[in-house]
N, C-alpha and C positions, 0 to 999 in steps of 0.2 A: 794236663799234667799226668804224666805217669808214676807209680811208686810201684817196686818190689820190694818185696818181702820173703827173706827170708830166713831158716830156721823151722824146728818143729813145728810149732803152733801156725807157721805164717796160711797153710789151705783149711787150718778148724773154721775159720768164718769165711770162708772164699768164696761159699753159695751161699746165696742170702735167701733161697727154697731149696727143700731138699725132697724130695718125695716122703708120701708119711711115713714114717716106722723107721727113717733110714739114718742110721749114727750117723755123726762127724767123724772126720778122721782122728786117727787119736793124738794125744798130747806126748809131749817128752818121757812125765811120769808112767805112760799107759804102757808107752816100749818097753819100759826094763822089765827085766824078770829078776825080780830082788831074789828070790830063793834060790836060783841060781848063782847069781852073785855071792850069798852067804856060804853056799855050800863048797865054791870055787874059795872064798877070802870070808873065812869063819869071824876075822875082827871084824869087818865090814857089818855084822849083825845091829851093833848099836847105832850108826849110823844111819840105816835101812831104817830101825825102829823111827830114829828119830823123823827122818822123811815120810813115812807112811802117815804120822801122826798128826801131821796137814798145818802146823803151825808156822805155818808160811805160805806165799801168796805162787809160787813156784817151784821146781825141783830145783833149778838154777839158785834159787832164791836161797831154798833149804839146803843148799851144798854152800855156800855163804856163810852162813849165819853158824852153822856148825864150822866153819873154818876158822872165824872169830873164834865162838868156845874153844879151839884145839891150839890158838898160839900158846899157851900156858900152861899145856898138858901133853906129854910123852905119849899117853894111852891113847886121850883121843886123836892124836896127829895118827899115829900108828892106826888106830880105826879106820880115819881118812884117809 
């Protein structure tokens, strides 16, 4: 059987040894550069905060769960 995968994360486990000392590839969250972002889209800060603060299992996940929070809210839709 064959499976691909893919998306960010699909080569973080793709060696199953890695020589000693040597990172995995990075993850989705690892790419962004939030200060960037902020400094480009100054609302986007509260959102940033919220994703940095790791209360969620993903960035996918944490862009979610804040989009829930924003059907209700003008501010944070406009954040998002």
């Amino acid at each position: 059987m064959l499976m691909v995968i893919f998306g960010a994360g699909a080569s973080h486990d793709s060696a199953p040894a890695r020589a000693v000392g040597a990172s995995p590839p990075p993850l989705t969250a690892q790419l962004l550069r939030y200060n960037a972002i902020a400094a480009e889209y100054p609302a986007s800060r509260a959102v940033i905060d919220y994703l940095q603060r790791g209360d969620h299992e993903s960035l996918e996940a944490g862009l979610a769960q804040f989009a829930v929070l924003a059907e209700n809210s003008l501010e944070r839709m406009r954040q998002l």
